[in-house]
Backbone bond lengths (Angstrom), bond angles and torsions (degrees), N, CA, C in turn:
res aa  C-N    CA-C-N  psi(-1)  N-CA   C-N-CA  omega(-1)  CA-C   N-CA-C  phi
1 X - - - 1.433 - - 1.527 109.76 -
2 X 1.380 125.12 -32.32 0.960 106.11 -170.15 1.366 121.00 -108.46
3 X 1.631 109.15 -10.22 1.557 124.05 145.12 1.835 110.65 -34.52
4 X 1.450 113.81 -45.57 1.898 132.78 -175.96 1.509 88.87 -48.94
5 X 1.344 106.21 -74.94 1.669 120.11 -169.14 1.725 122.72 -39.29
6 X 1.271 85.62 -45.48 1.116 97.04 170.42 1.428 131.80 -72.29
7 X 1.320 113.97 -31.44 1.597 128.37 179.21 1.531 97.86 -91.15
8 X 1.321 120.60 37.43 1.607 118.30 176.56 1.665 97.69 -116.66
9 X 1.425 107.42 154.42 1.548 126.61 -150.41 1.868 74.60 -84.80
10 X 1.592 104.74 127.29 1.369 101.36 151.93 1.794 97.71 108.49
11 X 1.353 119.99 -28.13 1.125 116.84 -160.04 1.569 113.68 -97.19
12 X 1.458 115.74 100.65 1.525 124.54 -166.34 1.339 109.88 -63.98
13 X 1.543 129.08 -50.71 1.267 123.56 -161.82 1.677 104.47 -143.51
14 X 0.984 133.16 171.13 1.513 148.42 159.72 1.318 122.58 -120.93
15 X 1.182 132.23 103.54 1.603 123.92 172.11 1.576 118.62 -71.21
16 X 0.864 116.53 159.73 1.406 108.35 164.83 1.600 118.32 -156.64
17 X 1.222 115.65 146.89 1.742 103.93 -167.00 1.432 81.61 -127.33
18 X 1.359 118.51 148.95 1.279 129.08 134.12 1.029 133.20 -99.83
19 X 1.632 126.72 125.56 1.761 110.73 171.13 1.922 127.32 -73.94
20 X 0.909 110.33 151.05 1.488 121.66 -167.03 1.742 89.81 -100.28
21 X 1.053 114.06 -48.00 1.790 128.03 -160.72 1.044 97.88 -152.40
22 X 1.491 112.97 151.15 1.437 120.56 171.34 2.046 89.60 -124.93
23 X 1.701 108.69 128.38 1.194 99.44 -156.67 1.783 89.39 -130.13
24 X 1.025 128.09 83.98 1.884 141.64 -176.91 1.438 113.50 -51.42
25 X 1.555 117.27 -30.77 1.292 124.46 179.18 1.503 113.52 -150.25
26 X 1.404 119.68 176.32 1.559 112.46 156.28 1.382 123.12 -93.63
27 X 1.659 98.64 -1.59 1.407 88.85 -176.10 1.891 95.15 -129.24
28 X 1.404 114.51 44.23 1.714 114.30 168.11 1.365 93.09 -103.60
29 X 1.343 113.73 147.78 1.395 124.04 142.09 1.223 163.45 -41.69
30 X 1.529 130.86 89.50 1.063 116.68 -154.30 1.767 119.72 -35.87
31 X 1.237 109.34 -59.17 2.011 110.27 174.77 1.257 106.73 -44.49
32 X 1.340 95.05 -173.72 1.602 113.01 164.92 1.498 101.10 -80.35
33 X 1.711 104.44 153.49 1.574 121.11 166.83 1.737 100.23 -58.62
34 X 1.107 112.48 148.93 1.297 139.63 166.00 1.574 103.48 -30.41
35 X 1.240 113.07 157.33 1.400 110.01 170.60 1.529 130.58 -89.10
36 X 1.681 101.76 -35.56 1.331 126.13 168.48 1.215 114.58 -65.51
37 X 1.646 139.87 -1.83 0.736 122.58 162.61 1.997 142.88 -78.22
38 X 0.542 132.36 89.23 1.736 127.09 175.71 1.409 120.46 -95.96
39 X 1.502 81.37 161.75 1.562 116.21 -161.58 1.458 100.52 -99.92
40 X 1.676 111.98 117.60 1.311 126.93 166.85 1.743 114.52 -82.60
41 X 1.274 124.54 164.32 1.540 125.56 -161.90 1.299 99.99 -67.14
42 X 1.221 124.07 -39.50 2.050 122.78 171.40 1.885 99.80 -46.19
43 X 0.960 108.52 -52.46 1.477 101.70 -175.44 1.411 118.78 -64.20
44 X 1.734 115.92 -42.20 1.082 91.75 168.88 1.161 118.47 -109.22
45 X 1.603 131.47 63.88 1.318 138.83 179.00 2.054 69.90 -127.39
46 X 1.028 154.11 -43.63 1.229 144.14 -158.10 1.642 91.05 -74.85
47 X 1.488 121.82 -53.24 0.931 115.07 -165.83 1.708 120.29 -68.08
48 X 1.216 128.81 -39.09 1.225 144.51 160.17 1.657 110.84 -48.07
49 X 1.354 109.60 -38.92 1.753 93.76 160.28 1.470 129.73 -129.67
50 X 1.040 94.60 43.83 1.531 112.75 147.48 1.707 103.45 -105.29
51 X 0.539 130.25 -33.22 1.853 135.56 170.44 1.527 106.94 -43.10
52 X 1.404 104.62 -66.70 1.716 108.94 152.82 0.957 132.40 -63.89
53 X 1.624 135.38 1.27 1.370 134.85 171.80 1.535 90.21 -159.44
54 X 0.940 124.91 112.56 2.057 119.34 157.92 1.308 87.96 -77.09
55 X 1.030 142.45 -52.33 1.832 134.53 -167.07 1.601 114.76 -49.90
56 X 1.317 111.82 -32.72 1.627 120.26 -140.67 1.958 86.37 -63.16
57 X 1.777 84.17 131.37 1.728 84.87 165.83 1.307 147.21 -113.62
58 X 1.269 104.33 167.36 1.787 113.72 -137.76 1.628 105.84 -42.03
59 X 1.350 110.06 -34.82 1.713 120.39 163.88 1.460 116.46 -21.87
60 X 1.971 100.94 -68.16 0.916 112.15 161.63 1.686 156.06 -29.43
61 X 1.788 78.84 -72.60 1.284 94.98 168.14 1.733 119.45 -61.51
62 X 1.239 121.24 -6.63 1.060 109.64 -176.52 1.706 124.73 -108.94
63 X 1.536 92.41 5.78 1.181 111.10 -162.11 2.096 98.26 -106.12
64 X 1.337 89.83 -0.01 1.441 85.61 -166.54 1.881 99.33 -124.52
65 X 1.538 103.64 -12.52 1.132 107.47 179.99 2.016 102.01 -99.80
66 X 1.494 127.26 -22.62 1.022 125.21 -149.34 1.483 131.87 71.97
67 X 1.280 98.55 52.37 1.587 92.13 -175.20 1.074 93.94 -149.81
68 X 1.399 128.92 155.24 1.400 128.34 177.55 1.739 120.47 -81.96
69 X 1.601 114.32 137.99 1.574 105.30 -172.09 1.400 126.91 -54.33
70 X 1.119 119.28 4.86 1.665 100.28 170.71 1.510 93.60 -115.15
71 X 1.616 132.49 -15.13 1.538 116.29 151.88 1.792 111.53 -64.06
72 X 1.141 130.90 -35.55 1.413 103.51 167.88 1.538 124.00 -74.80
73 X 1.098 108.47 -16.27 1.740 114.42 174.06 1.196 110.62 -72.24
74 X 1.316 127.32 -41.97 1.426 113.78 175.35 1.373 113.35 -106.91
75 X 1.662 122.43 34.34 1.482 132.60 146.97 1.507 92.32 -83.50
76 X 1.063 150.81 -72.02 1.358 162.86 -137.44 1.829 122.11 -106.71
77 X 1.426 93.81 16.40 1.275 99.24 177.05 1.700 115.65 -138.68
């Protein structure tokens, strides 16, 4: 494919990155999360709007989920 790109009229260069790791935090785990773990409706009412806002803050989020901001901060952190 990217031999294609390249053999296109006009097209000077191609970058290309590969990932080695994909790393979400400094403090996630390389494995998978546990299995036993689950997600209660606060979690995924956090998760569903942060989807619509990754910014929205913890104030926020907690004010719309019912939970107090340092219980949504350390749901989401």
């Amino acid at each position: 494919m990217i031999a294609a790109i390249r053999a296109e009229p006009g097209v000077r260069t191609v970058d290309t990155l590969y990932y080695a790791d994909v790393i979400k935090g400094i403090f996630m785990p390389k494995s998978a999360l546990r299995a036993d773990v689950r997600l209660d409706s606060k979690d995924v009412a956090l998760v569903e709007l942060l989807e619509r806002n990754g910014r929205m803050p913890f104030l926020e989020l907690a004010e719309r989920t019912g939970l107090s901001p340092s219980a949504a901060r350390n749901r989401t952190t």
